[in-house]
C-alpha positions as CSV (number, residue, x, y, z in Angstrom):
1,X,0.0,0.0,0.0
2,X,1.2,3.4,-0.8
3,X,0.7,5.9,1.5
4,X,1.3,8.9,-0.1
5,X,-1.1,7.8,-3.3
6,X,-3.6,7.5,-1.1
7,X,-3.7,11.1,0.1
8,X,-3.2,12.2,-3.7
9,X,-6.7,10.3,-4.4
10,X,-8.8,11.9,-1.5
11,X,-11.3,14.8,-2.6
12,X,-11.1,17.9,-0.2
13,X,-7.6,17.7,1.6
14,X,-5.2,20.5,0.5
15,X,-1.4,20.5,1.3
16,X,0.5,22.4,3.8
17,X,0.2,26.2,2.9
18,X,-2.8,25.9,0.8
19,X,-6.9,26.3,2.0
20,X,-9.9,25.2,0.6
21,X,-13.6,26.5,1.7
22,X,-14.4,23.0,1.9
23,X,-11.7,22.0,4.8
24,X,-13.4,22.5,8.1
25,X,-11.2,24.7,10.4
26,X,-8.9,22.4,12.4
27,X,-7.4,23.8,15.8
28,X,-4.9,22.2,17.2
29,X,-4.7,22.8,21.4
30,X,-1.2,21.1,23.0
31,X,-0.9,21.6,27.3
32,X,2.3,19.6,27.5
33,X,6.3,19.6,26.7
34,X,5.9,15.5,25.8
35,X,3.4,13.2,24.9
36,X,2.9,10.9,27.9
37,X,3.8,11.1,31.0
38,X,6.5,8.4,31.5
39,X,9.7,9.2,29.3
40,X,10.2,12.9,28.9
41,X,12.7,11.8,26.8
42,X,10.6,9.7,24.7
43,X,7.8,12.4,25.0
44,X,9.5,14.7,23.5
45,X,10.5,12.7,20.5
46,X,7.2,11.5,19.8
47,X,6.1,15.5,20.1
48,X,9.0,16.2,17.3
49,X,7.7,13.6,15.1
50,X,3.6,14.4,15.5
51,X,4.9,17.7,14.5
52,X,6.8,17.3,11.9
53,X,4.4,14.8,10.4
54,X,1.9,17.9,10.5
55,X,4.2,19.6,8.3
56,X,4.1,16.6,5.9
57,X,0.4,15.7,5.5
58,X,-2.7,17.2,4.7
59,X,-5.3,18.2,6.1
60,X,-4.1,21.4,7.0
61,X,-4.2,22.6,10.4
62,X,-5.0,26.4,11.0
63,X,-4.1,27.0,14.3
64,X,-2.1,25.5,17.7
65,X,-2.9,26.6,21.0
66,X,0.1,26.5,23.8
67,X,-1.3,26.1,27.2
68,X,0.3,25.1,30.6
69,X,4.2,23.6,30.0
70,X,3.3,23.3,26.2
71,X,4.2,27.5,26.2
72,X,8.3,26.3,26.6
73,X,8.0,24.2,22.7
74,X,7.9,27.7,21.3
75,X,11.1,28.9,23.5
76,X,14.2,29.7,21.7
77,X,16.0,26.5,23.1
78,X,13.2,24.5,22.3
79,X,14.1,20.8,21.5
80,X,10.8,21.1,18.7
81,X,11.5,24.4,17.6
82,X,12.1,23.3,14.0
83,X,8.7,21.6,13.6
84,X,6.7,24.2,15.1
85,X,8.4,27.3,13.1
86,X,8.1,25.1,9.8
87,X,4.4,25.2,10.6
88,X,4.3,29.1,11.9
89,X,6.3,30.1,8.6
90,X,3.4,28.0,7.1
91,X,0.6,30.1,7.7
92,X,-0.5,28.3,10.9
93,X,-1.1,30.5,13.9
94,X,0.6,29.0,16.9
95,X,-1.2,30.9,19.5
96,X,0.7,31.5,23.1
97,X,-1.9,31.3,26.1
98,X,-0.3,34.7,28.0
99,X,-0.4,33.7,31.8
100,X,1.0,30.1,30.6
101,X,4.1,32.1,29.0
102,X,3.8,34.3,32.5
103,X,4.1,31.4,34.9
104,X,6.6,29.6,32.8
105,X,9.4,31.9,32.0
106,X,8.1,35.2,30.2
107,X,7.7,36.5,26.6
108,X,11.6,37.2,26.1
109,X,12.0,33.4,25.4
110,X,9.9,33.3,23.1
111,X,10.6,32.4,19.7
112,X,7.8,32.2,17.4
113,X,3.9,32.6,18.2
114,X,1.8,35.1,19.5
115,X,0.3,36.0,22.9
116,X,-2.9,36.0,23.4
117,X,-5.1,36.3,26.6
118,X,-7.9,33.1,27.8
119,X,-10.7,35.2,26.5
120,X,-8.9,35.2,22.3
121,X,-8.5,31.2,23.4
122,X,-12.1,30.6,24.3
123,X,-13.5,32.4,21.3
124,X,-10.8,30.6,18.9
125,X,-12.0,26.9,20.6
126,X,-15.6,28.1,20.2
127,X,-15.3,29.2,16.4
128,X,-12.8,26.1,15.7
129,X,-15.0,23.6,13.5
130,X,-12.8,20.7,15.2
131,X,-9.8,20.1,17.6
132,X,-7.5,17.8,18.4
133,X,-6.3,18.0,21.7
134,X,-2.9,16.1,22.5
């Protein structure tokens, strides 16, 4: 089976970078540094690659949210930096929830995304037409 013909073949999926009116909007909300809880280490890997694959595979997302310790993946040192700015230079808003980025270290470390207060949040979750919480 070839997994990148099959994408080619579906009706309504768009690549990276490119929208259709058809494609519901997709918000993406991420409250942690890892995925899981057991191996940071591991976590954080398995974080680099969900990203990345995001970057590689329609649908397109239009927006990640950055709550609690999931602020720090959009810090200058960040071991997913790369992913995460592929997909910000790609037209994705990665969205910085402000007292997250307050209690965690402050806007200076910041390296791509924008601030925005729990009020901008709620209304973006509202309006989203799904999200995928990880």
């Amino acid at each position: 089976m070839n997994f990148n013909h099959e994408f080619e073949n579906k009706p309504n999926i768009s690549p990276i970078g490119e929208t259709d009116k058809n494609t519901p909007t997709i918000t993406l909300v991420i409250s942690s540094d890892t995925i899981g809880v057991d191996d940071k280490h591991f976590g954080r890997q398995l974080l680099n690659s969900f990203l990345f694959s995001l970057t590689e595979i329609p649908p397109k997302i239009n927006s990640i949210i950055l709550f609690n310790r999931a602020v720090k993946l959009a810090f200058k040192n960040s071991p997913v930096l790369e992913p995460l700015k592929l997909l910000y230079e790609s037209s994705i808003d990665v969205i910085i929830c402000k007292e997250s980025l307050k209690n965690h270290g402050g806007k200076e470390l910041l390296a791509i995304g924008k601030e925005a207060s729990m009020y901008h949040i709620v209304n973006m979750l509202i309006s989203a037409e799904k999200i995928i919480s990880i």
